[in-house]
N, C-alpha and C positions, 0 to 999 in steps of 0.2 A: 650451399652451406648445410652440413648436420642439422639434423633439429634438434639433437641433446642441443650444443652450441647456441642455438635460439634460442632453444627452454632456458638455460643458463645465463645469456644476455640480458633478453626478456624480463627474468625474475631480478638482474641487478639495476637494471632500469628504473623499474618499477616500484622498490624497494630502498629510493635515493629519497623518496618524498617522504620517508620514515621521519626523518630528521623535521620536517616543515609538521607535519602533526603534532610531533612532541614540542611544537613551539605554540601552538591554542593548548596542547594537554596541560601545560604547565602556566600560562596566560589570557584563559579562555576569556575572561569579562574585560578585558583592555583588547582583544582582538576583535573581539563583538564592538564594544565602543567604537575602535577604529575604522571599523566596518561601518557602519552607520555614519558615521562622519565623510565618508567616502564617497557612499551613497548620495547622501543631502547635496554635499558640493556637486557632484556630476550632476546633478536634478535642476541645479538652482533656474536655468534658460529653460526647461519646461513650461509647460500649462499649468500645472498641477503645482510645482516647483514657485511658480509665480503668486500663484491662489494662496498657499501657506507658509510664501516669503520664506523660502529655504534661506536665501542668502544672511540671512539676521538669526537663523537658530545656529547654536553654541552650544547645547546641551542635549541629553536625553529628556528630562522634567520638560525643557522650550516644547521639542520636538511633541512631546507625549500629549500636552496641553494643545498644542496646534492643529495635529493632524488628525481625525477622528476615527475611530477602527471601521472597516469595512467590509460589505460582505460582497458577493460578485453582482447582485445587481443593482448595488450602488457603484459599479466601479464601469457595469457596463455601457455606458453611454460613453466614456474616456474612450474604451474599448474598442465600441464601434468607430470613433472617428479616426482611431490607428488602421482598421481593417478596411476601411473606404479611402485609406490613402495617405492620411493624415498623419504627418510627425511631429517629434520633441513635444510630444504630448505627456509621457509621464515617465517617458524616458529618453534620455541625451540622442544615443543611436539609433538609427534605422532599426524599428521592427515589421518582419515582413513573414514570420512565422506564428503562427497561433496554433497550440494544442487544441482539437477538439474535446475536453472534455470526455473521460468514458468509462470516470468511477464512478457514477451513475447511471439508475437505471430508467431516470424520469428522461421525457420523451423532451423535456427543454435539454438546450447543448448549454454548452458554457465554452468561451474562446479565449482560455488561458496566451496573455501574449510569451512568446521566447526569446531572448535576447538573441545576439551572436556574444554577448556576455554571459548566458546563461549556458550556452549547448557548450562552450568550452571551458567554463570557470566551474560550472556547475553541476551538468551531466555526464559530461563525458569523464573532468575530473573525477567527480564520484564512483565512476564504472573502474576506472586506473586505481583510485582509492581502496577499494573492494578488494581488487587482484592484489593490490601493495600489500593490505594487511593480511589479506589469508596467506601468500606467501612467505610474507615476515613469519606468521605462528607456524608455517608447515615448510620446513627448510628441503624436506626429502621432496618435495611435489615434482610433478612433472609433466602439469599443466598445458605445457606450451609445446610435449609432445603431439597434442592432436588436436581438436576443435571443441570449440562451445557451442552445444546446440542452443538454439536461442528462440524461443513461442515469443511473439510477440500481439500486436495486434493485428487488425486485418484491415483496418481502412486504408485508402489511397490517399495522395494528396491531391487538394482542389487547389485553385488558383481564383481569386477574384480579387480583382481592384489591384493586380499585381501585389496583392499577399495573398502567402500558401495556409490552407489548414489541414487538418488531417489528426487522427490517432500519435499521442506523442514518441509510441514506437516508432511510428512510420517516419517521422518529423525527425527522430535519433538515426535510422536508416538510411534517409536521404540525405543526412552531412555527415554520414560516418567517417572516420579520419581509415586510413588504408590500413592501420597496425590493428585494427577491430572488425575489418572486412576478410582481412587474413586471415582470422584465427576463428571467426564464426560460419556455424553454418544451421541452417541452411542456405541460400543464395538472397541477394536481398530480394531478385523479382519473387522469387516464392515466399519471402516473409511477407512478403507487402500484397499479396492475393488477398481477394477480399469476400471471397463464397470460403464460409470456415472448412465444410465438411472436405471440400476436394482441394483445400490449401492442408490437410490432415495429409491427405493421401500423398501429397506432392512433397511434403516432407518426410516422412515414411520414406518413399522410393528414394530421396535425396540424399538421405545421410545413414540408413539403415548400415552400407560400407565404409562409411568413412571411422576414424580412428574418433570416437568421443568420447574425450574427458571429463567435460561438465555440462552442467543442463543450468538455463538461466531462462525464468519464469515463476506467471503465478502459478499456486501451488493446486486449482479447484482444474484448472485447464491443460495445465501440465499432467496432470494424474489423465486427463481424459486422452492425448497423447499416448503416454506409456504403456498405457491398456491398449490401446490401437496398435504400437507396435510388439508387445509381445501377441498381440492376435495375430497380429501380420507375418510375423516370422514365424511362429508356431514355438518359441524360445519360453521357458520356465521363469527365468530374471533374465534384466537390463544386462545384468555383470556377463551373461552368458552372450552375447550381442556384442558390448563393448566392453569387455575387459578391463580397459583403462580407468574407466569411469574413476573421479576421487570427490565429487562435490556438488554439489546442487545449491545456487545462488536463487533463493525466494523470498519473495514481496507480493505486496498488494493485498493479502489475506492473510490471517493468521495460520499458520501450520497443524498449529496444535492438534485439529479435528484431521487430519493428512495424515500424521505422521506415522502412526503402526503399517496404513496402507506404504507410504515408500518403505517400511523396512522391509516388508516382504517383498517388494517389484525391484529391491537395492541389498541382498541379504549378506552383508557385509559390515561387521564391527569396525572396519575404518572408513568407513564411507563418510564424509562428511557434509554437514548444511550448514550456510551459512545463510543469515538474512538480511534484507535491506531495508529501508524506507524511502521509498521515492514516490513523487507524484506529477505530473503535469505541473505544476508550480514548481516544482525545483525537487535534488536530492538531499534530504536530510540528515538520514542517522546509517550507519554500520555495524554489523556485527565484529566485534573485533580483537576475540577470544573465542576460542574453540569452545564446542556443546558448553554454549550459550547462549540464553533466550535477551539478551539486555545489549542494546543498540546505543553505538556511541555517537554522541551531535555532532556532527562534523561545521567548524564554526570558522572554516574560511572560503565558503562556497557563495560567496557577493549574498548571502541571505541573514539581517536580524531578528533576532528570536524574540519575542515577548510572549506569555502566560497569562491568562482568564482560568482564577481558580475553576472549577466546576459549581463548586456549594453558591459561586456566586454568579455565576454565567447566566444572563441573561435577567435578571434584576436590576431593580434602582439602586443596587449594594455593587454591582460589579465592579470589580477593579482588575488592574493591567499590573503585570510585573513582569522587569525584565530577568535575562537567567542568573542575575547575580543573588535574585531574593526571590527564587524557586525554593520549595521542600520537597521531602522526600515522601513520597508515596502518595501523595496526594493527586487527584485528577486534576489536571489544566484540558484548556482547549488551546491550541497554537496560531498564535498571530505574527505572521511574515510578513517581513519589508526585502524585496529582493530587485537582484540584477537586472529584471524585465520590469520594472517601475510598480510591480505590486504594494503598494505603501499602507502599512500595516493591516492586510489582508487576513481575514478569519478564513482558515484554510477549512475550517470546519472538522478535522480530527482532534481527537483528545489523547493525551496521553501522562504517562506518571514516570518521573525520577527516581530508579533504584540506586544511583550514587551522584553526586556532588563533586568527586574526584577521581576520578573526570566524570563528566555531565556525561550519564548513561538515561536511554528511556527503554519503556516500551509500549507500543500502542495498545493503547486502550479501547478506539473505537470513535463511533462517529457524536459528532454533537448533537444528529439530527436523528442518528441510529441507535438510542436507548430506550430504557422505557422507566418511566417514572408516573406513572396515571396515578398512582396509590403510594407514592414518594418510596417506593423500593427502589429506585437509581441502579437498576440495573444494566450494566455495561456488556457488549459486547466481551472483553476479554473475560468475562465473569460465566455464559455462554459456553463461551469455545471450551475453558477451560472441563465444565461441567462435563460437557459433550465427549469428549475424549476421555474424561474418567470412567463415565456411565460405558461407554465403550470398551473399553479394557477390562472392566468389570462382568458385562456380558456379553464379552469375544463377541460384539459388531463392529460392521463398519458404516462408518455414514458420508454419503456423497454431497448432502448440503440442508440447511435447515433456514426455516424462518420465524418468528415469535411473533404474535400480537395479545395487546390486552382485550380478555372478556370485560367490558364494561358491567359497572353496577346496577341490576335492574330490578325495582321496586325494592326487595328486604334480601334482593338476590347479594352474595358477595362476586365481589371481583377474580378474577384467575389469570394464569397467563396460556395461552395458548398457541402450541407450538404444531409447525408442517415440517417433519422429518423423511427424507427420503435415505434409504437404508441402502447399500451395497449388499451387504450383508445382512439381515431382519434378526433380530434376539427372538430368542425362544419364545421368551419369557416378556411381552410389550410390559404387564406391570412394573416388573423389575427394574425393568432401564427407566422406564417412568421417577421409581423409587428413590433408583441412587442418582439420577439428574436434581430432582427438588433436592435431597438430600443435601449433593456437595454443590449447588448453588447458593444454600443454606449456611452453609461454612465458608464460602468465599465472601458471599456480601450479608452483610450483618444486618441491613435496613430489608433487604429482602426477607431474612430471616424473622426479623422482630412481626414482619406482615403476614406472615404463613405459622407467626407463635399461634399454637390452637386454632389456627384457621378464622384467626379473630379478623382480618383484612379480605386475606387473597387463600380463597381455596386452594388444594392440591395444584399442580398442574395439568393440561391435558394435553394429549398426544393424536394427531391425526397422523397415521402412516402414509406414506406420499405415494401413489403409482411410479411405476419405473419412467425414468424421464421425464417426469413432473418438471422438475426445475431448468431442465435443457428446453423444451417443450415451449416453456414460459418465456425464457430468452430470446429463442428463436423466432417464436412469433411477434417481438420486441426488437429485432434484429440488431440483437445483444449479442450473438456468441461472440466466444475469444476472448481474446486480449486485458481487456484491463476492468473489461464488465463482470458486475457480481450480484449475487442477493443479497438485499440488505436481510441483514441477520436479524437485527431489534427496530419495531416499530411503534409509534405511539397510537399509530391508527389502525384498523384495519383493512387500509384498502389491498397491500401488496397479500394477506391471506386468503381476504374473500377473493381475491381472481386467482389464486392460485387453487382454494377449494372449487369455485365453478369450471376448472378443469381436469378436477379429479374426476373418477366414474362414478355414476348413480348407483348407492347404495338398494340394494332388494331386499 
C-alpha cells in the first residue's frame, strides 16, 4: 500500500475521536462526575473499596469526606501487597504492571501500579490523542509518511512475584499495540538498552537513514541526542539529515530553557512543538493549538481531578476542590483518583489554569521542588522562564541549572543560590546575573517584595558549572536518560553541596 494512502488513512482515523473530545469540551464537570462514579462502583469488592464503604457513597462531598488525600507512602504498603501477588486490593482487575518511578532523582523508588485500564484508556489513548489533535490543527502534515523517533527510558523489565516493573517507557514498549511499533523508531530492543551512552550510538546508526518525521522526548535528553547526531554525521542541522522533519512532541521538563537551542539544530519557521503532560500515574493534559505554551486536561482518561490551592497546601487551612471550583491563575497541587486504583493521590506537581473554557493548564512545578525559606514562593516555571530571558538577552545557552537557599546567618541576609552549567558561557557572568534577579523580580512579586532594597534576600549568586557537572552527577546516580532530571528548586541544600563537591578546586 502507498504511504501517501496510510498517511491519509492514518490521519482520518485518528481524527474521528475529534467528535468524543468536543463532548468533555462542552461537559467537562458532568464527565468528571461521571468518571468518578465509575470509578467508586468498580472499586466497591476491593480492599480499599471496603475500608471506605464505596458501596454507600452517592456523591462527591460523601466521597471527599471519606477517603483521605494521599501521598505515595501512605499508599505504599496497599502497594506492596499487589506487587507480592496480592489482588482486588485497590483495584477490580489484575494489576501485574508497576512503573518504577524515574522523575526522581532520590535514591528511594516509588512503584506506580498500571492498569490494563490505564495503558489503553490512558496512555496509549493519550499518545492517539496527541497525533488526533496536531493533525486536526495541521491538515497539510504528512506525518505518517516516515517514523517518529522516539528517546525513551533505558530500564529493562524485572519480573517478581509474577509482576513486571521497569521505566514506564519501557512498560509503554512492552504492550505497544503494532500501529505505534510501525510507525516508531528506533527498534524496541534498542529503545529498551539500558547502558545510556552505547544505547546513544545504537540509535544514531539505527535511524540516521530512515525517513524521520518527528522526535518524541524529554526535551534536556533529547538535545543530548541531536548534538550526537549532528556530530555523527558531520551535518550543520536535523533538517539537513531528515528533511521531513515537521514536529517535535515534548514532556517531562519545561522547554522554555531549550528552546533557541532546537531553533538552531531545527532552522525552520515551520517546524513545529508541540507538548504533553504525562507521568507514571497516568496522561494528563495536551497541547492543543499551535505555538502554544497552555495544555489542555484531557478529562476522559479513567483519571479524577481535584486541586490544593498552594497558599494553602500543606496547612491546617488546607482545602480540596474539584475542577468545577478551580480559578484562574492561581497555583494548585494536583490530586488524582485513576484507573490503576490511585484514590485521591497527591501527584506532587503544581500547576495553574489559564482558561476555564475549556480547562487549559500549565505546569508550574513541583510541590517539593520550590523554594519558599524566606516566603518568596518561588516556582519552578518562574526559573525556567527567567533563564531563557537572561539567555536571549546575553546570546547564551544553558544546558541545566539548579537553585538552593543561602540560609540566614547571625545579622547575615538570606540569598538564593544558583549552579548554572552554560553551553555557551556569556561574556559578561554579571549581566546574566542582572537580568535573571531582574525578570524573576517581574514574574513573582513575593520574590520581588524580598530582594525590595535587599531588605530579605540579597542579590543572587551564580556558581558557573564545569562542563558535565550535571551529566557527571547523574551518571554517578545512575540517572541517565529517560525520565530522570535535576530538580531545579530546592529548600535545602543537599542536591548543590554535592553538586559543588564536584566541581574543581578553586586556586
Amino acid at each position: 500500500m502507498p504511504l501517501s494512502i496510510i498517511n491519509s488513512f492514518a490521519s482520518w482515523v485518528l481524527k474521528q475521536r475529534i467528535h468524543q473530545i468536543e463532548l468533555f469540551l462542552k461537559y467537562p464537570n458532568e464527565v468528571q462526575e461521571e468518571l468518578l462514579h465509575n470509578l467508586i462502583t468498580a472499586s466497591e469488592n476491593t480492599v480499599i473499596g471496603k475500608k471506605y464503604e464505596f458501596s454507600t457513597i452517592s456523591s462527591y462531598q460523601t466521597f471527599a469526606e471519606r477517603v483521605p488525600i494521599a501521598t505515595y507512602e501512605e499508599l505504599q504498603p496497599l502497594i506492596e501487597r499487589t506487587r507480592l501477588g496480592e489482588q482486588n486490593v485497590f483495584w477490580e482487575t489484575p494489576i501485574k504492571w508497576f512503573a518504577k518511578s524515574s522523575g526522581t532523582t532520590n535514591a528511594k523508588s516509588k512503584f506506580i501500579p498500571v492498569s490494563n485500564e490505564a495503558l489503553e484508556d490512558c496512555h496509549y489513548k493519550g499518545s492517539k490523542d496527541l497525533l488526533c489533535l496536531y493533525l486536526n490543527n495541521n491538515e497539510d502534515s504528512e506525518l505518517f509518511l516516515g517514523k517518529s523517533l522516539r528517546l525513551g527510558g533505558s530500564s529493562q523489565i524485572y519480573e517478581n512475584n509474577n509482576t513486571f516493573f521497569g521505566d514506564l517507557s519501557a512498560i509503554l514498549i512492552e504492550n505497544m499495540p503494532i500501529w505505534a511499533e510501525f510507525s516508531s523508531t528506533p527498534s524496541s530492543k534498542t529503545s529498551l538498552m539500558s547502558e545510556w551512552e552505547t544505547k546513544i550510538a545504537a540509535i544514531i546508526n539505527e535511524t540516521k537513514n530512515e525517513n524521520v518525521t518527528s522526535f518524541a522526548g524529554v526535551p534536556s535528553w533529547m538535545l543530548v541526542l541531536m548534538n550526537k547526531v549532528l556530530e555523527n554525521t558531520g551535518k550543520q542541522s536535523l533538517l539537513e539529515l531528515w528533511p521531513n522533519l515537521e514536529v517535535y512532541f515534548h514532556g517531562g521538563v519545561s522547554f522554555s530553557p531549550y528552546k533557541e537551542q532546537y531553533k538552531k539544530l531545527l532552522p525552520s519557521k515551520d517546524f513545529r512543538y508541540y507538548e504533553i503532560y504525562n507521568a507514571s500515574e497516568g496522561f494528563f493534559a495536551i497541547q492543543d493549538l499551535n505555538n502554544s505554551s497552555d495544555l489542555l486536561l484531557m478529562l476522559d482518561y479513567g483519571i479524577f481531578y481535584e486541586f490544593i490551592p498552594m497558599d494553602t497546601f500543606g496547612t491546617p487551612n488546607q482545602k480540596v476542590v474539584r475542577l468545577a471550583d478551580v480559578e484562574l491563575n492561581k497555583n494548585y497541587a494536583i490530586v488524582i483518583t485513576t484507573n490503576s486504583g490511585l484514590w485521591r493521590y497527591l501527584i506532587g506537581d503544581t500547576v495553574r489554569f489559564t482558561s476555564l473554557n475549556p480547562y487549559r493548564i500549565r505546569v508550574t512545578g513541583r510541590t517539593k521542588h520550590h523554594i519558599n525559606v524566606f516566603g518568596e514562593e518561588l516556582m519552578v516555571e518562574n526559573t525556567d522562564q527567567a533563564i531563557a530571558k537572561a539567555c536571549q538577552v546575553t546570546q547564551t545557552e544553558v544546558i541545566d541549572y539548579t537553585v538552593a537557599p543561602i540560609f540566614m546567618q547571625d545579622k547575615e541576609k538570606g540569598a538564593h543560590e544558583w549552579m548554572i552549567e552554560f553551553k555557551k558561557k556569556p561574556a559578561d557572568v554579571g549581566l546574566f546575573q542582572k537580568v535573571l534577579d531582574e525578570t524573576l523580580q517581574t514574574l513573582n512579586s513575593d520574590y520581588e517584595a524580598k530582594r525590595y532594597n535587599n531588605m530579605t534576600l540579597n542579590p543572587l549568586v551564580i556558581n558557573v558549572a564545569r562542563e558535565n557537572l550535571f551529566y557527571d552527577w547523574l551518571k554517578e546516580r545512575d540517572k541517565l536518560g529517560g525520565q530522570h532530571k535535576i530538580p531545579r528548586l530546592s529548600n535545602e541544600r543537599d542536591y548543590l553541596e554535592q553538586l559543588k563537591e564536584m566541581q574543581p578546586t578553586k586556586i
